[in-house]
C-alpha positions as CSV (number, residue, x, y, z in Angstrom):
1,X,150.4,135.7,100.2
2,X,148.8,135.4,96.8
3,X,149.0,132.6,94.8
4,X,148.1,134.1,91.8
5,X,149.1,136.9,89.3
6,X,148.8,140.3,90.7
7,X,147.2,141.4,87.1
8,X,144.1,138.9,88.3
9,X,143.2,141.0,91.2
10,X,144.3,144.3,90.0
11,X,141.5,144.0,87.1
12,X,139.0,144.0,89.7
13,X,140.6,146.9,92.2
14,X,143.9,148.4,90.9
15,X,146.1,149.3,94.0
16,X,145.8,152.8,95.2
17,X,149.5,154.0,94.3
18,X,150.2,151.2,91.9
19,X,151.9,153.1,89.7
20,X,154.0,153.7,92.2
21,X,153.8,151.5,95.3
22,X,156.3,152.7,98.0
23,X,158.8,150.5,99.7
24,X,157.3,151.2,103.1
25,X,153.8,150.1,101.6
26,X,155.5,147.2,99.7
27,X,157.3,146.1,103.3
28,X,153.9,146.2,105.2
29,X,152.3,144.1,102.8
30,X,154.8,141.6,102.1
31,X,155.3,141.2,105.8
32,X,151.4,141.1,106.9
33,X,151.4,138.2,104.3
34,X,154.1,136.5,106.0
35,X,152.6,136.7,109.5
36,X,148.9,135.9,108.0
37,X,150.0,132.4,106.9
38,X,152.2,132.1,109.9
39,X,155.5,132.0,107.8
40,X,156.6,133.9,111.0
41,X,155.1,131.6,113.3
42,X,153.1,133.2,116.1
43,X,155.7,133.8,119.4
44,X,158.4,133.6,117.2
45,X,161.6,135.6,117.9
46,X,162.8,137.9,115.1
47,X,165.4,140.4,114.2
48,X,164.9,143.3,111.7
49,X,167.8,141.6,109.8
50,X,165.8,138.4,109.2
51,X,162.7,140.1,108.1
52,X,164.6,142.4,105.4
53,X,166.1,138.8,104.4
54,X,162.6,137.3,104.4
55,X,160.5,139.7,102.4
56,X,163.6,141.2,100.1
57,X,163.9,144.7,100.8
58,X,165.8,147.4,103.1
59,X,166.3,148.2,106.4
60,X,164.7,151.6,106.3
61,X,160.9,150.1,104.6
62,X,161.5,147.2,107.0
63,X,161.1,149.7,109.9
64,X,158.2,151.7,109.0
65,X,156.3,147.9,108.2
66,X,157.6,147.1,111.9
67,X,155.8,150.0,113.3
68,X,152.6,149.5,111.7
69,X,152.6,145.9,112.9
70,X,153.5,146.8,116.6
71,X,151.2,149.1,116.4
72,X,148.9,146.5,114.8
73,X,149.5,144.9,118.1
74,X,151.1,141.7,115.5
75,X,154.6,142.3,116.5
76,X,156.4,143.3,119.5
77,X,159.3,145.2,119.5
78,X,161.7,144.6,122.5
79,X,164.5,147.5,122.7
80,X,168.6,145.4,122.5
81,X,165.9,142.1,122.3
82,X,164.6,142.1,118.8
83,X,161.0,141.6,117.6
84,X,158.9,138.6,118.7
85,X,155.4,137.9,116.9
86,X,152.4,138.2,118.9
87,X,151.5,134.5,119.4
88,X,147.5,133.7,119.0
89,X,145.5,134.6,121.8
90,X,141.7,133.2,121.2
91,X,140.6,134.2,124.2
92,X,141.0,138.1,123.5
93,X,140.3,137.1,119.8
94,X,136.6,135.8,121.1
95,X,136.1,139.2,123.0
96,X,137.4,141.6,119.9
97,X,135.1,139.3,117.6
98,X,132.2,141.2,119.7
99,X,133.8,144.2,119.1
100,X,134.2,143.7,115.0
101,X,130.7,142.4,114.7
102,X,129.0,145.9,115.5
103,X,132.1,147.6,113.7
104,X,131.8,145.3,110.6
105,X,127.9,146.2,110.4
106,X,128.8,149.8,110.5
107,X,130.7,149.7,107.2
108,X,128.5,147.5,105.2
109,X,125.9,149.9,106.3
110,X,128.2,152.4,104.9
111,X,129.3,150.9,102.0
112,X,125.4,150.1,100.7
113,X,124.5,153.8,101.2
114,X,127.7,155.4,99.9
115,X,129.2,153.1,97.3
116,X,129.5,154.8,94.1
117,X,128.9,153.4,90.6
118,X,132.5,152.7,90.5
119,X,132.9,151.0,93.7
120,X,129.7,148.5,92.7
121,X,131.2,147.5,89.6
122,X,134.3,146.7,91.4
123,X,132.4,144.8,93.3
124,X,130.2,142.8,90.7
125,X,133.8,142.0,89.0
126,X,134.8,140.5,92.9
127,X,131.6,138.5,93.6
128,X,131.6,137.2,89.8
129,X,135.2,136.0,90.6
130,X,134.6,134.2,93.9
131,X,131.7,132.7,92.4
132,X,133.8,131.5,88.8
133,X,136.7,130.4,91.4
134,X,134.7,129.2,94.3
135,X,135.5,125.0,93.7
136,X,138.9,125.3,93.3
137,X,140.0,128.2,95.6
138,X,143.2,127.7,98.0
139,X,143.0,129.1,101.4
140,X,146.2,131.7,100.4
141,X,144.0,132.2,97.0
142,X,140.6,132.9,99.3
143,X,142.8,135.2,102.2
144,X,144.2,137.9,99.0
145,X,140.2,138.3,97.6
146,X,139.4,138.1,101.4
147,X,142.0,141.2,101.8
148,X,140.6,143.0,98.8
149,X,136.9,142.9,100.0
150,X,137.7,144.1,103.4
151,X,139.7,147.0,101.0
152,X,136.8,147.5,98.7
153,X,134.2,147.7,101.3
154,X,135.9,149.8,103.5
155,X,137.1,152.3,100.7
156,X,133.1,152.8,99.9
157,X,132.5,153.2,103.7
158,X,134.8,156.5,103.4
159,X,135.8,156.7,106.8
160,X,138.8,156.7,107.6
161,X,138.9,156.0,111.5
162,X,137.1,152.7,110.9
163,X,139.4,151.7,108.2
164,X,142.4,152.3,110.9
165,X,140.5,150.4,113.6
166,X,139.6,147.4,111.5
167,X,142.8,146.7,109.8
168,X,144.4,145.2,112.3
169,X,141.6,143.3,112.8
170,X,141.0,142.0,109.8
171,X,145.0,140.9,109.6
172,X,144.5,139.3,113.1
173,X,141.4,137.1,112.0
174,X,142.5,136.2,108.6
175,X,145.7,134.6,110.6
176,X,143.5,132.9,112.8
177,X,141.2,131.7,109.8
178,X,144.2,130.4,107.7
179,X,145.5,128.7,111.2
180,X,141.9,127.0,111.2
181,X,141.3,126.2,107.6
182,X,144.8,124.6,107.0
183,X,144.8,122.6,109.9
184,X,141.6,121.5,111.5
185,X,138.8,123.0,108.8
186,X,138.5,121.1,105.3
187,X,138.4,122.0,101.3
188,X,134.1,122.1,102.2
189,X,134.3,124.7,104.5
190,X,136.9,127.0,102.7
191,X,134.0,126.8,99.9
192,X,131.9,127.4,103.2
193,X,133.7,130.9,103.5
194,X,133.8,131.7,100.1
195,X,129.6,131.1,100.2
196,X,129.4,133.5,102.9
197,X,131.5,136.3,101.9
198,X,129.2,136.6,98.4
199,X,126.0,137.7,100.0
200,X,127.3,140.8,101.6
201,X,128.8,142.3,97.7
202,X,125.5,141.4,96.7
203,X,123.6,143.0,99.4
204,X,126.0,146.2,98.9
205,X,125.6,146.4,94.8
206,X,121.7,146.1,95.8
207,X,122.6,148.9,98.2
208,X,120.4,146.8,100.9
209,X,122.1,148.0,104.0
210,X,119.9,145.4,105.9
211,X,120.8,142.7,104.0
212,X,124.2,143.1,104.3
213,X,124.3,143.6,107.8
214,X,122.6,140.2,108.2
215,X,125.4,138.7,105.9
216,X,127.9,140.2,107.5
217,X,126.8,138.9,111.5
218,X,126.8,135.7,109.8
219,X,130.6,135.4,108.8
220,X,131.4,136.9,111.9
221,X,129.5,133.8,113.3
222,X,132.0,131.6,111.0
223,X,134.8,133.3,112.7
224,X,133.5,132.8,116.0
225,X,132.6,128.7,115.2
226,X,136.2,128.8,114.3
227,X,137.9,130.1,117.3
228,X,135.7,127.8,119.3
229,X,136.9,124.7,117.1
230,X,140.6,126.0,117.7
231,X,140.4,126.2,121.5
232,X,139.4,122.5,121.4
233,X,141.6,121.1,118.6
234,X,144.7,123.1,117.5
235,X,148.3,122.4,119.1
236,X,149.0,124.9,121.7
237,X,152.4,125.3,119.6
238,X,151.0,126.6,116.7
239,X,149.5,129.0,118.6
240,X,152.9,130.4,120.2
241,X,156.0,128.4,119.2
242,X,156.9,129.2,122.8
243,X,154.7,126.0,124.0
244,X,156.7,123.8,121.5
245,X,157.6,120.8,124.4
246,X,159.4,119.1,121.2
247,X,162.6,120.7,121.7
248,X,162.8,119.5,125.3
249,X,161.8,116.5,124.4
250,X,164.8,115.9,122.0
């Protein structure tokens, strides 16, 4: 889902295999994007045929992505039914937010005792950028620097098992969060997330473990104002397209 030149983000953390991205890789991420900003819309029924049309590539990449995902618990595949995508659920969202809080303090703790020299400067170029971008930022511009911190800080954790734990996560919330700050939130409180996010790089460069922790319990706090606001405000329907009543209506 980015909005702006790959080159722009790849000065600040190049991709892992960038020289050479695989198709399966390529797949996942184009189709992550897609269900992040709800260009599948959440309930929606899918084949494999309009995803490799959506996202541009074959069928074989397109069914490694689909894994991931299902396994991701984003999509779900139905054998002879095709794929639907996992509609929002806020309720179990609220009760994994508990979950991502302690995990989410874990790899900031991490990431401030581990993060090499390399990894800090990555993360200086990232909180300089936030900060030079901060009053002009798009939601799809905020969710690709949001998707590279949770990759910076999670890389200078070095463990792997909470890096497979929270990525789903992280997909999950940052679909919730666009959901939010595209229909009910306003331009002030995408700033608002921007403001919060800084404090934990800069806790992290300081290698304050404390600090960071504290940062980071207080965007998970965001998150959970959020889904609050969204059980009150948000049409059921663009929660799962299944509760549309429009097309009985017509």
């Amino acid at each position: 889902m980015a909005t702006r030149p790959p080159s722009e983000t790849a000065e600040i953390l190049p991709h892992p295999s960038a020289q050479r991205l695989s198709l399966a890789e390529l797949a996942y991420e184009r189709l992550e994007a897609q269900i992040v900003r709800c260009g599948l819309r959440p309930g929606a029924e899918v084949t494999l045929q309009d995803i490799q049309a959506l996202i541009g590539l074959g069928r074989t990449p397109v069914h490694e992505a689909v894994k991931r995902l299902a396994a991701d618990t984003l999509l779900s595949v139905r054998p002879r039914a095709g794929l639907r995508v996992m509609p929002i659920d806020l309720a179990r969202e609220a009760t994994l937010l508990q979950l991502r809080r302690e995990m989410e303090r874990f790899v900031v703790s991490l990431a401030a005792l581990r993060a090499s020299a390399a990894q800090r400067s990555q993360m200086m170029r990232l909180a300089r950028k936030l900060r030079e971008r901060r009053d002009v930022m798009t939601v799809d511009e905020f969710n690709v620097y949001d998707r590279l911190l949770d990759r910076i800080l999670l890389e200078a954790a070095a463990e792997p098992f909470l890096a497979h734990t929270l990525r789903p996560l992280h997909t999950m919330f940052r679909r919730t969060g666009w959901l939010y700050l595209t229909h009910v939130g306003t331009a002030d409180e995408v700033k608002a997330s921007i403001d919060g996010h800084i404090p934990i790089l800069d806790a992290v460069i300081r290698q304050n473990a404390e600090a960071a922790k504290a940062a980071s319990d207080l965007v998970i706090g965001l998150a959970g104002a959020m889904v609050d606001r969204l059980e009150q405000e948000i049409d059921p329907a663009l929660l799962d397209v299944g509760l549309d009543i429009e097309p009985a209506l017509s």
